[in-house]
N, C-alpha and C positions, 0 to 999 in steps of 0.2 A: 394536737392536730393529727388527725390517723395519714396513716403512711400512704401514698399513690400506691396503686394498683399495679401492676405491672404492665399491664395493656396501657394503661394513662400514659406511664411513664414512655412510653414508646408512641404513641402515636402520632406526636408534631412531630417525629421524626418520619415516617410514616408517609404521614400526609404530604410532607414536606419535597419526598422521594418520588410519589406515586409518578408521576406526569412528566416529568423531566427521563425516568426508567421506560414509561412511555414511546417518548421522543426518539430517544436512542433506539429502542427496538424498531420504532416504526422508520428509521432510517436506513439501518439496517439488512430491514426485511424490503421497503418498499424505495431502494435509495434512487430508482430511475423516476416516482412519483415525486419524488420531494424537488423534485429541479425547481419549484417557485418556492419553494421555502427556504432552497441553497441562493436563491437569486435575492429574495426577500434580505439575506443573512448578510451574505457578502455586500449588496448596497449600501445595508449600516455599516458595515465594517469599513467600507470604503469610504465612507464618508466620515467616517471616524468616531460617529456616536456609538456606546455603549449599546449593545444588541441584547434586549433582556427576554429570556422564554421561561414560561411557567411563572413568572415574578421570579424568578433566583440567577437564574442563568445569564452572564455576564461575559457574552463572546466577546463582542469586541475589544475587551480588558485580554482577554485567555488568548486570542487568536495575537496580539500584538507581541504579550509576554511567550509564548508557547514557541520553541524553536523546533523546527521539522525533525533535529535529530532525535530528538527526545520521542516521538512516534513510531521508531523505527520497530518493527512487529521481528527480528530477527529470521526475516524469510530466507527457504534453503536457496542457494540459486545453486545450478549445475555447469560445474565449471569448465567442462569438455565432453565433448561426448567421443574422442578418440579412443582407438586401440591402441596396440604396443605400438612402441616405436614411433609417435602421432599420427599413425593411418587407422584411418576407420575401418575395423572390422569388424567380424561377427560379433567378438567376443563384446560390442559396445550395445549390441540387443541384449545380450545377459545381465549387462549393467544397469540398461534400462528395466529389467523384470527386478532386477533386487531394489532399485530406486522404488517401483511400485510396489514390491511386496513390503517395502522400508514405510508406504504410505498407509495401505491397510491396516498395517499393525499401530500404524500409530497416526488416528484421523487429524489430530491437532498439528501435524507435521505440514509445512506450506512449503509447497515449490510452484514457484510461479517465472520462473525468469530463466529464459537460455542464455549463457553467456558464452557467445563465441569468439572462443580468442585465435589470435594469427600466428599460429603458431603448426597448423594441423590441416587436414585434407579431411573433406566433409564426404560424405554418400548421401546424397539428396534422400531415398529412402529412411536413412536414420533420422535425419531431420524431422524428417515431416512426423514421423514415430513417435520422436523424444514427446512433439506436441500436442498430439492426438492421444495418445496416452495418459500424459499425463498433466492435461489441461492447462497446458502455461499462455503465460497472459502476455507475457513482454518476452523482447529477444532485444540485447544487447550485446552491440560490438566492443571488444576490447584489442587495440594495437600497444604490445607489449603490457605493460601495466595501465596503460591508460585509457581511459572513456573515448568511444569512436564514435557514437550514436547511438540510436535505438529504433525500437519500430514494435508497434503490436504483433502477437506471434500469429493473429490470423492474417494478418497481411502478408507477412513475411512468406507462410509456407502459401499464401493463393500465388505467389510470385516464382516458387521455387519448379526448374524445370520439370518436365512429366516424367521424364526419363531419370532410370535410375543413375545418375554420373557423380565421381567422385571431384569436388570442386574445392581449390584454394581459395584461402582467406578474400583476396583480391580477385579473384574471378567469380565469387560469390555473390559477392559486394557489387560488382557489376552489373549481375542479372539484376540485383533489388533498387527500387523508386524508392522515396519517400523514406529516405531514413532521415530521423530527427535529430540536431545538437543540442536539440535545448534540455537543459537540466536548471536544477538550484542546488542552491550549496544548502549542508546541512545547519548552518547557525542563520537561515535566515526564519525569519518569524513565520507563524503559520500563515497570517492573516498577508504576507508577499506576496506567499505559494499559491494561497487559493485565486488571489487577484489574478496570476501571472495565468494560470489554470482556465480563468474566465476570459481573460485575453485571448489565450490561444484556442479555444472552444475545445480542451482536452479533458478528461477525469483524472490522466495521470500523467505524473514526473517522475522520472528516476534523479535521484538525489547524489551530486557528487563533488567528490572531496575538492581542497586547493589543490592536493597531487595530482587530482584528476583520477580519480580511484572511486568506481563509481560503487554505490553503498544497499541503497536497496531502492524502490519506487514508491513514491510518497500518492495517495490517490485520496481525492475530494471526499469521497466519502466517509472514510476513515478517517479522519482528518478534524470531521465536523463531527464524527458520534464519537473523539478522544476528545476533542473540545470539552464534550458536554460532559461526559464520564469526566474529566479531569476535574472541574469546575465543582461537578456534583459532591466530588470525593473531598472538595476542599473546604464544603460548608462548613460550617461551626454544626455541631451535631446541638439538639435543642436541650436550652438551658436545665439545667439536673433540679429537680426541682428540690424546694426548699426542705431542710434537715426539719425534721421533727420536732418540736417545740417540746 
């Protein structure tokens, strides 16, 4: 029997990949279009049948077994923006330019989360900086070591005074609305998270510990294109074909 080809030998792999590698891009790239194929997903998943795409793809199996920590993207968060002493000064503009030139240098670098802790005096001006600069997505409270809430970071700075003023933890806290407790812990299954996610008509969760030590933010999108990567990566690659006679 002559030997497969090596194109042959590859192709049910191939094929097998095309559409599924598809999906994920096209979530990806188009993840505010896919909102009826996140609604489509999650209602299987909620109702507990197996959600299959491309013929291979077996969410509702992955999203039950798949624990939210295991998604964790290792994002930088910034964990003060104080100067010496914990007073915010100048010298916390220069920390901001080496954070950004830290970005440039390195595109694969993620900072997305201000973590303001009570421990330091804020200057409204850096604030709003930290986030216009460097495009962060969420702002989260932290009292002493522990989770306080959260709140998207363009709510946050539409809320912060016009004036440049230097504000504590707690008088901070006071000018802002709409800060959130709700989180999930990290060993709960993906398929909780996205539920709880559709509940609350959110894209994202910040994920936090039993100490209450909050970890990183867990977001539907990501969520459903690690789903499908995980799944994909877990097929059996196709059979080798038979030893030469």
């Amino acid at each position: 029997m002559d030997k497969p080809s090596g194109i042959s030998v590859w192709m049910p792999l191939i094929n097998k990949l095309v559409w599924p590698v598809f999906i994920v891009i096209g979530l990806l790239l188009f993840h505010q279009q896919a909102g009826e194929i996140y609604r489509i997903l999650i209602d299987g998943i909620k109702s507990g049948r197996s959600v299959e795409v491309a013929g291979i793809i077996k969410l509702g199996e992955a999203a039950t077994e798949t624990r939210i920590r295991d998604l964790s993207q290792s994002d930088v968060s910034i964990r003060s923006v104080g100067g010496s002493d914990g007073v915010v000064r100048k010298s916390s503009g220069r920390e901001l330019q080496l954070l950004k030139s830290k970005l440039n240098k390195n595109p694969l670098t993620t900072i997305n989360t201000l973590l303001v802790p009570d421990n330091i005096q804020f200057k409204v001006n850096i604030l709003k900086d930290y986030v216009a600069t460097l495009g962060l997505k969420y702002v989260v409270f932290q009292k002493g070591s522990r989770f306080d809430g959260w709140m998207p970071a363009s709510t946050f700075v539409a809320q912060l005074p016009k004036k440049n003023e230097s504000l504590s933890y707690a008088r901070l806290k006071s000018k802002l609305s709409g800060i959130s407790q709700q989180s999930v812990r990290p060993d709960q299954p993906a398929r909780a998270v996205l539920e709880k996610m559709q509940a609350l008509r959110i894209d994202s969760l910040p994920v936090v510990d039993e100490s209450g030590r909050w970890l990183f933010f867990a977001n539907r999108g990501e969520i459903l294109a690690r789903l499908m990567t995980s799944v994909i990566l877990q097929q059996p690659d196709a059979q080798a074909p038979a030893a030469a006679q």
